[in-house]
LUMLO-163692 format. One record per residue (C-alpha): x, y, z. Coordinates in nm, 4 decimals, always signed. Each point is the difference from the previous one (the first is absolute). Layout:
{c1->X | c2->Y | c3->Z}
...
END
This chain:
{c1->+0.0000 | c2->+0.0000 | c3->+0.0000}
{c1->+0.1174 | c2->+0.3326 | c3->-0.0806}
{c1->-0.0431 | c2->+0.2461 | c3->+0.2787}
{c1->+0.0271 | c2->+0.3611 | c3->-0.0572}
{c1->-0.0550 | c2->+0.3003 | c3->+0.1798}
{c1->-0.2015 | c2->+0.3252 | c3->-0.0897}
{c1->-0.0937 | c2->+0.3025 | c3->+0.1511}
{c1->-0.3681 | c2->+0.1841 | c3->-0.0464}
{c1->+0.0150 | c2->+0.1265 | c3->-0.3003}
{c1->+0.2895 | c2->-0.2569 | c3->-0.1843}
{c1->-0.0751 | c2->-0.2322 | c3->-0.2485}
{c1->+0.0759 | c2->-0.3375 | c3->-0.1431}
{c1->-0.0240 | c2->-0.1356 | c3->-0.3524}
{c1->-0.1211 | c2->-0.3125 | c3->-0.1243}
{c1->+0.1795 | c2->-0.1191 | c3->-0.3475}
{c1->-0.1155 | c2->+0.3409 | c3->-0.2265}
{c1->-0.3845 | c2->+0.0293 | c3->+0.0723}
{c1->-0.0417 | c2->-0.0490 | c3->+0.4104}
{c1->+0.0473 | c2->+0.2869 | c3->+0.2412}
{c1->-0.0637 | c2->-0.0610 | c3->+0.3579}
{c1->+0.0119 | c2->+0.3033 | c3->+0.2110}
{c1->-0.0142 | c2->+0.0658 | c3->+0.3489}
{c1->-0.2791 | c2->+0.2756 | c3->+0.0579}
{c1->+0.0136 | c2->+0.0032 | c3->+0.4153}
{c1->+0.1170 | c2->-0.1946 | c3->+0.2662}
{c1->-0.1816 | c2->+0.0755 | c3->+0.3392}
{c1->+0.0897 | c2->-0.2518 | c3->+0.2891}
{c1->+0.0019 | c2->-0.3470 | c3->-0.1433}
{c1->-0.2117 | c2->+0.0660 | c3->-0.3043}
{c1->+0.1591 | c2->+0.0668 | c3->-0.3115}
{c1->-0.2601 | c2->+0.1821 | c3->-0.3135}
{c1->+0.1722 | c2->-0.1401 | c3->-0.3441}
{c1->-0.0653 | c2->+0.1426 | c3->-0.3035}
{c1->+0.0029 | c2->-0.2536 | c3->-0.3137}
{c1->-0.0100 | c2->+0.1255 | c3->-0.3700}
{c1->-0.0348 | c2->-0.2935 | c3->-0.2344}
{c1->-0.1208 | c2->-0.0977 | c3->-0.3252}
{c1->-0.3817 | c2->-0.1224 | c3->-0.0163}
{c1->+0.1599 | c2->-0.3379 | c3->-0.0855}
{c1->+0.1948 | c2->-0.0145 | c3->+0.3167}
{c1->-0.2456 | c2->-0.1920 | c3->+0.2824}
{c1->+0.0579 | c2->+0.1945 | c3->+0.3635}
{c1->-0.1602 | c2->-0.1544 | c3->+0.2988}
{c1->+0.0999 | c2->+0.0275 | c3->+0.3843}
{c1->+0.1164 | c2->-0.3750 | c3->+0.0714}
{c1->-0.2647 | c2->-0.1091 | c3->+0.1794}
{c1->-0.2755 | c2->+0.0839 | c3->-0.2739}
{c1->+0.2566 | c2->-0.1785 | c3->-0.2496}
{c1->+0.0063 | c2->-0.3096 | c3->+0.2330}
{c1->-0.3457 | c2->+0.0178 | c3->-0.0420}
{c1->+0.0049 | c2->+0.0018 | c3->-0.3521}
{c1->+0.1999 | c2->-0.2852 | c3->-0.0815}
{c1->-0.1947 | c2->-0.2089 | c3->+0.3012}
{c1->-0.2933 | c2->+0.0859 | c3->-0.2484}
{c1->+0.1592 | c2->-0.0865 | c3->-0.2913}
{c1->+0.1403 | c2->-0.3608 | c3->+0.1231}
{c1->-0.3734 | c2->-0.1146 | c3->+0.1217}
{c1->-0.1487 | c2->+0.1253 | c3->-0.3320}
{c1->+0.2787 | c2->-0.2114 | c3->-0.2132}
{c1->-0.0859 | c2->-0.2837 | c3->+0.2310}
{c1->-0.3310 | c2->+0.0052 | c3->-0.0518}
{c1->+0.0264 | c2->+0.0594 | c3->-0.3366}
{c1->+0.2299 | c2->-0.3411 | c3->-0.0075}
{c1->-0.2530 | c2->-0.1765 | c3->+0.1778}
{c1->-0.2603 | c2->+0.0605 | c3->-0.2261}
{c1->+0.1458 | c2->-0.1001 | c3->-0.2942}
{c1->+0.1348 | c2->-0.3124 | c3->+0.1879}
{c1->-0.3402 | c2->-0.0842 | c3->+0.0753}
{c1->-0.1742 | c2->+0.0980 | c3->-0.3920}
{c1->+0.2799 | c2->-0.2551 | c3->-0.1098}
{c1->-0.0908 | c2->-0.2455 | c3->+0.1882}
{c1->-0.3932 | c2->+0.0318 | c3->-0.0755}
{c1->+0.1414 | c2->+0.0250 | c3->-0.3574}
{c1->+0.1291 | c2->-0.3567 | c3->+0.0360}
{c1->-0.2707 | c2->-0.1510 | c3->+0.1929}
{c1->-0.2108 | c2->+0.1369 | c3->-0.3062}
{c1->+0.1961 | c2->-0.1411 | c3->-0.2572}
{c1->+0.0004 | c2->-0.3605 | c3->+0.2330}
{c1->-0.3549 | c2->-0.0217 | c3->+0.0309}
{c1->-0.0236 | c2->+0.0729 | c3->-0.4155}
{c1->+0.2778 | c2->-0.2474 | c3->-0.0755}
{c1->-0.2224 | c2->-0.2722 | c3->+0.1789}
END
C-alpha cells in the first residue's frame, strides 16, 4: 500500500484523469474531493462491499437457474426418447 500524506487543500493524482483532494480535515474526519471521469465507479467501501455481495448472489442465482432449466431440459428430452 502506498501511503502518502496531504495537507487541506493538497492533492493527489490518479494515472492522468483522477484527482483526489483534501477539502477539510476537522478532528478525525477527513472531506475528500474526487474529480473523475463518468466511467470511473466511486463508492465509499462499504457501499462497494455491498455491491459486489449483490452481484455474487445474483450470478449465483443466475447459475442455479440455468443448472436447474438444463436439467428439466434433459428430463424432457428422457421422457420423449421413451
Amino acid at each position: 500500500m502506498l501511503v502518502l500524506t496531504r495537507r487541506a487543500g493538497e492533492s493527489i493524482m490518479i494515472d492522468d484523469d483522477i484527482e483526489l483532494k483534501v477539502l477539510k480535515i476537522r478532528g478525525s474526519q477527513v472531506h475528500l474531493g474526487i474529480d473523475a471521469p463518468k466511467r470511473a465507479a466511486v463508492h465509499r467501501k462499504e457501499v462497494w462491499i455491498r455491491i459486489q455481495n449483490e452481484a455474487e448472489a445474483e450470478a449465483e442465482a443466475k447459475a442455479e437457474a440455468e443448472a436447474k432449466a438444463e436439467a428439466d431440459d434433459r428430463t424432457n428430452v428422457t421422457h420423449i426418447n421413451k
